[in-house]
C-alpha positions in Angstrom: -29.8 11.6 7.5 -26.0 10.3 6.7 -24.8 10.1 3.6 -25.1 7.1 1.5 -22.3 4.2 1.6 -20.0 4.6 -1.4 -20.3 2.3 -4.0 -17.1 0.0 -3.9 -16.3 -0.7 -7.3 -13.9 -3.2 -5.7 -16.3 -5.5 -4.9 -17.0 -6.3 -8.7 -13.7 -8.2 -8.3 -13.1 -11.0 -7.0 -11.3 -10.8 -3.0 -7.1 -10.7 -3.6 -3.6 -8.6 -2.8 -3.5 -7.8 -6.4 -3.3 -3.6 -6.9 -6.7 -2.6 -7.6 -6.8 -1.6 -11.4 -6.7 2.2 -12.2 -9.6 2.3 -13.8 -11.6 0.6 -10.9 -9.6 2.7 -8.7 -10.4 6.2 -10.5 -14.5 5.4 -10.4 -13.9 4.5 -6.4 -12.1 7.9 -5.9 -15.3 9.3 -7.7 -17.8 7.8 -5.9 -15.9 7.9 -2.4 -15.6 12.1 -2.7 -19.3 12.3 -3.8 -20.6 11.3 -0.3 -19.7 14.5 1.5 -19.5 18.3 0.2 -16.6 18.4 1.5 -15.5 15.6 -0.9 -15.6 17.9 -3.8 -12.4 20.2 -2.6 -10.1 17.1 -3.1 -7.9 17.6 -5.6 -5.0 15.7 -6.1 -2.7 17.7 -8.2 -3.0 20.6 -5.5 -2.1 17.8 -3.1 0.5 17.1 -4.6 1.8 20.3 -4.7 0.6 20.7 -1.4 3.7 17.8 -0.2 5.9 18.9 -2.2 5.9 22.5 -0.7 6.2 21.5 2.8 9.5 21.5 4.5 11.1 18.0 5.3 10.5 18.1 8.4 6.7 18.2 8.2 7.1 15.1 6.2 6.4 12.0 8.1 7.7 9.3 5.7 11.2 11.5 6.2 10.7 12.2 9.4 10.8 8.0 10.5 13.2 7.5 7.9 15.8 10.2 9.3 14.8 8.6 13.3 15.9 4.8 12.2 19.3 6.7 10.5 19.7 7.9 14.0 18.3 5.6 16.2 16.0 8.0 17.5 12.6 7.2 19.1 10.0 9.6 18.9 7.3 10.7 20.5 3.5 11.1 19.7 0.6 11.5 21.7 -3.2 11.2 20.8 -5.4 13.8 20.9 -8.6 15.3 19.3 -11.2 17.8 20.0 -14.8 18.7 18.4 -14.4 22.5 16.8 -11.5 23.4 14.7 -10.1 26.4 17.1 -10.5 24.2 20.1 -8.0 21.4 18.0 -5.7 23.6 16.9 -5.2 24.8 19.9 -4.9 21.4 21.0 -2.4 20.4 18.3 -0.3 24.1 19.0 -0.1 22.6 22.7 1.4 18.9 21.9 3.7 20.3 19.8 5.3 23.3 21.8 4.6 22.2 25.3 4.8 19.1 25.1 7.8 18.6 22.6 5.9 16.5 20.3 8.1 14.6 17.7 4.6 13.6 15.3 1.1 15.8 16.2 -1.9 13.7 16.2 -5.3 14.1 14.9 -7.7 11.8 16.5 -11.1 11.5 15.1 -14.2 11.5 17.0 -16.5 8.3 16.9 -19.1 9.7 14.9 -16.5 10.5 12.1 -15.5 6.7 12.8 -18.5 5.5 11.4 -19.3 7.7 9.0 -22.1 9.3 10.8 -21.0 12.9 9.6 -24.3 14.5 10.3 -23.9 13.8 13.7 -20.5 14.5 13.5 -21.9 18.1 12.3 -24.4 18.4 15.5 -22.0 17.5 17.9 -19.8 20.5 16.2 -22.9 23.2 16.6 -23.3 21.9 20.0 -19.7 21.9 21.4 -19.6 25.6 20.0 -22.5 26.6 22.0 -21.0 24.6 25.0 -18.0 26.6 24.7 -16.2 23.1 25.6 -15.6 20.0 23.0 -18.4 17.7 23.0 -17.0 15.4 20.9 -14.2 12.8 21.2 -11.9 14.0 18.3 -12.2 16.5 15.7 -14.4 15.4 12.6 -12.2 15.6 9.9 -14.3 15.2 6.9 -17.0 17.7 8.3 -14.2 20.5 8.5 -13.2 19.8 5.3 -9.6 20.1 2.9 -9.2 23.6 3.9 -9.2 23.6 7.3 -7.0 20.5 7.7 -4.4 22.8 5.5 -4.3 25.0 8.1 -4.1 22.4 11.0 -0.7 21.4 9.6 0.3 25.2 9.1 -0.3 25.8 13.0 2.3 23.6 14.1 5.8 22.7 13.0 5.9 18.6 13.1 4.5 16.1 10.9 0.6 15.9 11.8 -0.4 11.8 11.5 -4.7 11.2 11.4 -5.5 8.7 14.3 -9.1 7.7 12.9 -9.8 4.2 15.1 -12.3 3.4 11.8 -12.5 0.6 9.3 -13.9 3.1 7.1 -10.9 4.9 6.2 -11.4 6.2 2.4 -13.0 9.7 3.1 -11.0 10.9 6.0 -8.1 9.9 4.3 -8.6 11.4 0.7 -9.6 15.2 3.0 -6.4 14.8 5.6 -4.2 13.5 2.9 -5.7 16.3 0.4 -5.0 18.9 3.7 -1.2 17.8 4.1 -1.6 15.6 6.9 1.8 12.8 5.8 0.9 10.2 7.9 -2.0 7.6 8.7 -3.0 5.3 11.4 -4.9 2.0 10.6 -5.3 -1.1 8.8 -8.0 -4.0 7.6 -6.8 -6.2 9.9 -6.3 -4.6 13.2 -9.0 -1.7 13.4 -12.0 -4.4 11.8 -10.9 -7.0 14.5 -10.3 -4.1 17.5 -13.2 -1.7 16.6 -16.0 -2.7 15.3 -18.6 -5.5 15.8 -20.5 -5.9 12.5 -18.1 -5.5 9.5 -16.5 -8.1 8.0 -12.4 -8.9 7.8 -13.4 -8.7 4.4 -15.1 -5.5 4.0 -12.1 -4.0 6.5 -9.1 -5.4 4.1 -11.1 -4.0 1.0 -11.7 -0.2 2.4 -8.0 0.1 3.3 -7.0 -1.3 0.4 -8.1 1.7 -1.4 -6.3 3.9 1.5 -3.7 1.8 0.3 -4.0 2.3 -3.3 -4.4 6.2 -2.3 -1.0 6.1 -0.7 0.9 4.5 -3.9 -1.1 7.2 -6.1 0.8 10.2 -4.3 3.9 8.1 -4.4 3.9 7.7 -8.2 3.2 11.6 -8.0 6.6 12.1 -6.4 5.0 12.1 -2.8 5.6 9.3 -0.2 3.3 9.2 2.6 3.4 7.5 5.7 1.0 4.8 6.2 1.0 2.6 9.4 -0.6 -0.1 11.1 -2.3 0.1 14.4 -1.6 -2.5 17.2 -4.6 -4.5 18.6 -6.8 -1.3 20.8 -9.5 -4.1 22.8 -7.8 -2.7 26.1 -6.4 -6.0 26.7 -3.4 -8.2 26.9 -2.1 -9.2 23.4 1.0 -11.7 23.5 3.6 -10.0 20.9 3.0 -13.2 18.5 -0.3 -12.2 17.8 0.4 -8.8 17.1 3.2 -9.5 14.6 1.0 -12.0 12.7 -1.3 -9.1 11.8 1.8 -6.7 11.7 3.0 -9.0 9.0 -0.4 -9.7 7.0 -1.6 -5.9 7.3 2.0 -5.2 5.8 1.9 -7.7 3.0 -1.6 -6.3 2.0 -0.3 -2.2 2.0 2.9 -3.5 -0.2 1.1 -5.4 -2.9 -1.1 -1.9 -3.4 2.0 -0.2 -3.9 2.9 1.4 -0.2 6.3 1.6 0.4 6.9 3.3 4.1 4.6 1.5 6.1 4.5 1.6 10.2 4.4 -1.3 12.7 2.6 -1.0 15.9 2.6 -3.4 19.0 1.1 -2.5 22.7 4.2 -2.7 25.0 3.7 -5.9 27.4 5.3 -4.1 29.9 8.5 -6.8 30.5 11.9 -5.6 29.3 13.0 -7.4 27.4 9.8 -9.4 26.0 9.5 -5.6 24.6 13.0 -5.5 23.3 12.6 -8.8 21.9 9.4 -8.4 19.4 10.4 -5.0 18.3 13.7 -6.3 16.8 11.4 -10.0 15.7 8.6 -7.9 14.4 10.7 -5.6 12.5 12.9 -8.7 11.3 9.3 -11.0 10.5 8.2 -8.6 8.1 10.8 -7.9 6.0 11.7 -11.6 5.5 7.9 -12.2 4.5 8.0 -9.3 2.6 10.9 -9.9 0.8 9.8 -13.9 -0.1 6.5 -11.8 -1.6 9.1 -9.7 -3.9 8.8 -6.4 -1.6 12.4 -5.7 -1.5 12.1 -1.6 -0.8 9.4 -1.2 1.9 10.2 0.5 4.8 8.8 -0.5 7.9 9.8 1.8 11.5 8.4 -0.2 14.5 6.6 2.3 17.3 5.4 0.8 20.7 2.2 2.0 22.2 1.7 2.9 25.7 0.3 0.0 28.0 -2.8 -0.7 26.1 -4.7 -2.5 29.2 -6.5 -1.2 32.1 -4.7 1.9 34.2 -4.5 2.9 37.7 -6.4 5.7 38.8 -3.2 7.0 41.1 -1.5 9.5 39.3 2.0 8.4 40.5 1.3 5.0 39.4 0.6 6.3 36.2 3.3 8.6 35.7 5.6 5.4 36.7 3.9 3.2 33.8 4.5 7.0 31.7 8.2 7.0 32.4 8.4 2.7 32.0 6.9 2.8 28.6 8.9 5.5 27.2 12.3 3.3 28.5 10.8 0.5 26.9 10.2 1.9 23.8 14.1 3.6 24.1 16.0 0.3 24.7 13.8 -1.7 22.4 14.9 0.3 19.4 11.6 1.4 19.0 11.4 3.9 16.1 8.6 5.9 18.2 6.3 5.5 20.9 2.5 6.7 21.0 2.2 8.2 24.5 -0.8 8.3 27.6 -1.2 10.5 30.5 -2.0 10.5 33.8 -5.6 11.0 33.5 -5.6 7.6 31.3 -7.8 5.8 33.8 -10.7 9.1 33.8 -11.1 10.0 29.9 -9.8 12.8 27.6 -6.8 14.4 29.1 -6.2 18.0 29.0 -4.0 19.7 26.5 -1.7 20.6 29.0 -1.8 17.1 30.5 -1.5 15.3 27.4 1.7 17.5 27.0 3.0 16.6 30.4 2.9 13.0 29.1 4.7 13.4 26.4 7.8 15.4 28.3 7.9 12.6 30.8 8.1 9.8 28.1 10.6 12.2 26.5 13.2 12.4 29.6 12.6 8.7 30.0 13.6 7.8 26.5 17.0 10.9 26.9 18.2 8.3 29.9 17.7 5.0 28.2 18.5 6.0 24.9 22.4 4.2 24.5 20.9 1.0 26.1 20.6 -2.5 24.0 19.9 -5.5 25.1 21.3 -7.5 21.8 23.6 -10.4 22.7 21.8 -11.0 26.0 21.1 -14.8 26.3 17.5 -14.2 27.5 16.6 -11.9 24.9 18.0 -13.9 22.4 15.8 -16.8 23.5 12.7 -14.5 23.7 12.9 -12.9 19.8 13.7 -16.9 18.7 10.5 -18.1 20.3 8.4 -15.5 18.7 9.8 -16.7 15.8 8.7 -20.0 16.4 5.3 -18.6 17.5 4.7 -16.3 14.0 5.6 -18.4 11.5 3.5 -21.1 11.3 0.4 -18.9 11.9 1.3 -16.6 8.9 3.0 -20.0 7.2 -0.7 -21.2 7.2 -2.2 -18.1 6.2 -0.7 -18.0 3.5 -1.1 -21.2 2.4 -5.0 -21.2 3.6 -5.4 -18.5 1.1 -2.9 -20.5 -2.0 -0.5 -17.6 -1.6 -3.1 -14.7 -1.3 -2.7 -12.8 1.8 -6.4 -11.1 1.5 -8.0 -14.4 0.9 -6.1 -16.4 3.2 -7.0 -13.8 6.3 -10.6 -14.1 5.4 -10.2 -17.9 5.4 -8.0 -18.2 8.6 -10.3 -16.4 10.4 -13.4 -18.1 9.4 -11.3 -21.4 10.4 -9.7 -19.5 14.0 -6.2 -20.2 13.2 -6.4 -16.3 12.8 -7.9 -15.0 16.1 -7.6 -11.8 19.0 -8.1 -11.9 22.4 -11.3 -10.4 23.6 -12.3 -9.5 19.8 -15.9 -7.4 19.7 -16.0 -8.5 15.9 -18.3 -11.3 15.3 -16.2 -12.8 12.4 -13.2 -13.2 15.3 -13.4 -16.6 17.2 -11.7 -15.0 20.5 -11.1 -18.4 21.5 -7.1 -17.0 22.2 -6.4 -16.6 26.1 -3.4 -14.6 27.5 -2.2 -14.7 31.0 1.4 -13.6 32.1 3.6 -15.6 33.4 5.6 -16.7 36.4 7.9 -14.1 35.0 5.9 -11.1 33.8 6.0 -12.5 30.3 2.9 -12.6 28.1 2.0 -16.2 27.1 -1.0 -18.1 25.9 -2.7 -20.6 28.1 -5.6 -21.6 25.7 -4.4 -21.3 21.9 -7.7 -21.9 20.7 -7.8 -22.7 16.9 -4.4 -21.7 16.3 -1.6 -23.6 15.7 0.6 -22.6 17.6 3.9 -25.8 17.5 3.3 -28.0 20.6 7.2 -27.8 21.6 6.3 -23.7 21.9 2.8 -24.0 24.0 4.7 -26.5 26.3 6.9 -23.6 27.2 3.9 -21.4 27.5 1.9 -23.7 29.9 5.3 -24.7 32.0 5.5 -20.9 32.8 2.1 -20.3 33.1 1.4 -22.9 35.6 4.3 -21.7 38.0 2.6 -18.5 38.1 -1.2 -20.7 38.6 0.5 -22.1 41.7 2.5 -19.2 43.2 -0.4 -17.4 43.5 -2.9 -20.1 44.2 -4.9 -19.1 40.6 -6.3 -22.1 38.7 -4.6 -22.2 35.4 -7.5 -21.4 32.5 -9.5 -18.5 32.0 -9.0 -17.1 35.8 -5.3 -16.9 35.2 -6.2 -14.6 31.9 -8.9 -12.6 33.2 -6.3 -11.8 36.2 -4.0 -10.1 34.0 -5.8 -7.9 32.2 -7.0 -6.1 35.5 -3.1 -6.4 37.3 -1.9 -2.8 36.3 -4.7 -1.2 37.2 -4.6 -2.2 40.7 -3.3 0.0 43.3 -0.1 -0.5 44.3 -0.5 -1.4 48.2 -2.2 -4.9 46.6 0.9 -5.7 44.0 3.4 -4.6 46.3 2.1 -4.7 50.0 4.3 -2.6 52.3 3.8 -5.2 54.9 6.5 -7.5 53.7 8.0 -8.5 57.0 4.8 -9.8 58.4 
């Protein structure tokens, strides 16, 4: 049997950004580290003390703060594994092999969901097995203690990679453990991850993570919080992306965060890449700055192709090599990096590591190289301009300036939506193709509304791609692209050109 839901005190109150109270907060906190034993070895003055004592370095928030001083990208894999000796060893390999700028922790699925009695089987069992029989290491079962010691084994800032909408546990332990950084947010993760939560229930659990973030931070301690780009394993046009970017950003600052990540999936074009790293970055500090948020900080990484991969490994360690130059000339602050065993499951340690030093030489060649001033790019970051503002313009005024109750409300309407959504509270009514180009556009908006002067550009470009390749322009044309990079390379580039 799994431990009981905690009570969320928040839900007395009525949906909204405000900063949940500190007396609403405190009896959260209570109830939240109840649900677990291993709950009870939180303590938050230790914790603090626990930050304090570690070396800068180690220190995520500094750590992305000192790589935008220097225009540095950095790397960071995932990675997780279902005993404590087999992770470590695991995190020990990422960071010395593999020359790890950030060392994950990625949480198995059972931890996800806050199944942690399972989560404690599938530990018994991968120890018998001698071999990890889980998909990530279950942080809460582990407990405060053992985290601490995760962080001691290796000599980088360790980030928790939890894929949940259920955040508040595994981030009060990791947090309590030394662990400086954490992947996720309301938006993103409730709309990429999981089918039968609300957007409302998502905002409101990592509201407290939020609220948990600006505790340490009054306490002298500033933590790294950051929000995950879109993970259905399809295409995601960058517009999208930033609208949540920009939302999920809004809702950490009004709880008091104040370094706070942006992540989009790479589309894989140049400079479409280059382009909504510099308008996402841009986007949310001039939305966060009209909502009074005038000392947020906000590093942009790129993920990895997010789609479908080829099963050839030099195919793979092409799209390896591609993202990390990507990420490089697109100012990226860090990217989150694959390897070539992507398209079969868990990699190796030592592949994982080989991932991360190919990315890394990629990023060493490409790392002088900008693109700003070139006319095409310039157009590109101005039309997803065009293509953000309105949607978030409406939020915001959907929700009479409330950027909690506006999401909830824009979805329920679709002017908020993902492609390929498993949530049931996400229309999905959003189609991506790419274009004549290799751009990602939209070629059926939906609910959303998008300007018609910026769809006409989408379905002009579109449509020369529809006829070039003899694809009727709708849902074939989307359903195409998401399966292109995974195809092997004879059929997108035949050798018999000459025929």
């Amino acid at each position: 049997m799994n431990a009981p839901a905690a009570p969320d005190a928040a839900t007395r109150l009525p949906l909204s950004e405000a900063p949940i109270p500190d007396e609403v907060f405190q009896n959260m906190r209570r109830a939240n580290l109840a649900r677990w034993p291993t709950g009870a070895e939180v303590d938050i003055d230790a914790a603090v003390e626990r930050h304090k004592a570690l070396p800068r370095h180690k220190q995520l928030a500094w750590v992305m703060r000192e790589a935008d001083r220097q225009r540095r990208c950095l790397t960071q894999p995932r990675g997780g594994c279902g005993t404590f000796n087999m992770h470590r060893d695991l995190m020990v390999t990422l960071d010395r092999e593999g020359l790890a700028d950030v060392v994950p922790t990625t949480t198995d699925s059972y931890t996800r969901n806050e199944q942690w009695q399972l989560a404690q089987h599938g530990i018994e069992e991968s120890e018998k097995a001698g071999r990890s029989l889980l998909n990530g290491y279950p942080m809460v079962n582990y407990g405060v203690a053992k985290a601490s010691q995760l962080v001691d084994a290796i000599d980088k800032p360790a980030i928790m990679l939890t894929g949940t909408a259920m955040p508040m546990l595994t981030g009060e332990i990791g947090y309590a453990g030394g662990y400086s950084g954490y992947l996720g947010s309301g938006i993103a993760y409730t709309t990429s991850y999981i089918k039968e939560l609300t957007i409302e229930e998502g905002i409101r659990n990592y509201q407290y993570l939020d609220r948990l973030a600006a505790l340490y931070q009054a306490r002298g301690v500033e933590l790294h919080r950051r929000q995950p780009g879109f993970l259905t394993g399809t295409n995601v046009p960058p517009s999208i992306a930033i609208v949540t970017c920009v939302l999920d950003c809004l809702l950490a600052a009004a709880q008091g965060v104040r370094n706070y990540g942006l992540e989009m999936g790479e589309t894989l074009h140049l400079i479409q890449d280059a382009a909504a790293v510099a308008a996402c970055r841009e986007l949310c500090q001039d939305y966060l700055a009209k909502k009074g948020h005038r000392d947020v900080f906000t590093p942009v990484t790129l993920l990895h192709w997010m789609g479908a991969w080829p099963h050839d490994d030099a195919q793979s360690a092409a799209m390896i090599a591609y993202g990390g130059t990507l990420a490089a000339i697109a100012g990226a602050n860090s990217v989150t990096t694959k390897s070539t065993h992507e398209a079969y499951g868990i990699p190796t340690p030592q592949a994982n590591a080989e991932g991360l030093r190919m990315t890394r030489t990629a990023i060493y060649l490409a790392r002088n190289i900008r693109l700003d001033g070139l006319p095409e790019y310039e157009r590109e970051k101005a039309l997803i301009g065009r293509e953000v503002r309105p949607i978030v313009d409406k939020v915001l005024e959907m929700g009479d300036g409330d950027v909690a109750v506006g999401t909830v409300r824009a979805f329920e309407a679709g002017v908020l939506d993902v492609p390929w959504s498993p949530n049931r509270g996400v229309a999905s009514r959003v189609l991506p193709a790419r274009d004549a180009d290799g751009y990602l556009r939209i070629v059926d908006p939906g609910r959303m509304p998008f300007p018609g002067d910026v769809m006409a550009v989408h379905e002009e470009r579109l449509r020369k791609r529809a006829e070039r390749e003899n694809i009727p322009y709708g849902p074939d044309l989307a359903v195409s692209s998401v399966y292109e990079m995974s195809e092997p390379i004879a059929k997108l580039m035949s050798d018999r050109w000459a025929v």
